[in-house]
N, C-alpha and C positions, 0 to 999 in steps of 0.2 A: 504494500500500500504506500503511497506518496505523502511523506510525512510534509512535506511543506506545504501544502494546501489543505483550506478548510476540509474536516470529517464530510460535510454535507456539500462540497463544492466537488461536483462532475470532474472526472481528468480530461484533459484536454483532448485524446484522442475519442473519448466519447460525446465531447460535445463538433470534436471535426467529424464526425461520421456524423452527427446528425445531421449537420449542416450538409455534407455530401447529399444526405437522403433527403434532405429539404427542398434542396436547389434542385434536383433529381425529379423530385415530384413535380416541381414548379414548371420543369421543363413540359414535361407531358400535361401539366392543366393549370395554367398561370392565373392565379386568383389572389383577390387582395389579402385574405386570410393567410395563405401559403406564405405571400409577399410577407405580410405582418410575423411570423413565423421564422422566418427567415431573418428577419431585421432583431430579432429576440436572442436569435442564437448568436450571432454576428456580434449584438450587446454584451452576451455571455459571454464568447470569447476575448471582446478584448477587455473585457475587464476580470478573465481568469486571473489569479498570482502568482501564475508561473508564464504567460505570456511574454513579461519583461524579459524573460531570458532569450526569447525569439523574436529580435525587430524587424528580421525582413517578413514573416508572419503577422505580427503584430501589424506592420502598415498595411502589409494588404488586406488583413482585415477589416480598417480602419477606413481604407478605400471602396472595400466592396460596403461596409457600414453607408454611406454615404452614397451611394451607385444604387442598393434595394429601398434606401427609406424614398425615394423617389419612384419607385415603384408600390409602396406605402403609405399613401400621403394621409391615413387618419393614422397608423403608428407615428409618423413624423410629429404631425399636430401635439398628437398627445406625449410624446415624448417632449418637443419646446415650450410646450404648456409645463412639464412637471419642473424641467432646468430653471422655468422662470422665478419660483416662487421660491 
């Protein structure tokens, strides 16, 4: 088990597989819920704490972060809605 991440926080290669099957899905039926889905996981990732050890990961993360919330625009919303307050 990976002691330096929270008990309750996913390993990273569980939250990259999901994103594979996310994006995967998305492919075959592109819906704003999958979209929203996807911008969830993409959040998770780069805010795993072990992410910092991987920056060429981490940007791209951070770039496709930014690439699907435009394919999300009520996760976007409600996302700059929570940052503002």
């Amino acid at each position: 088990m990976n002691q330096s991440a929270e008990p309750c926080t996913p390993t990273l290669d569980v939250l990259q597989a999901t994103l594979f099957y996310l994006m995967n899905r998305y492919t075959a039926r592109p819906t704003v819920p999958l979209a929203a889905a996807v911008v969830d996981q993409l959040t998770a990732l780069c805010g795993h704490p072990e992410i910092i050890l991987l920056p060429i990961q981490r940007r791209l993360y951070a770039r496709l972060l930014n690439e699907w919330r435009a394919r999300a625009p009520v996760v976007s919303a409600r996302c700059a809605a929570a940052t503002l307050h």
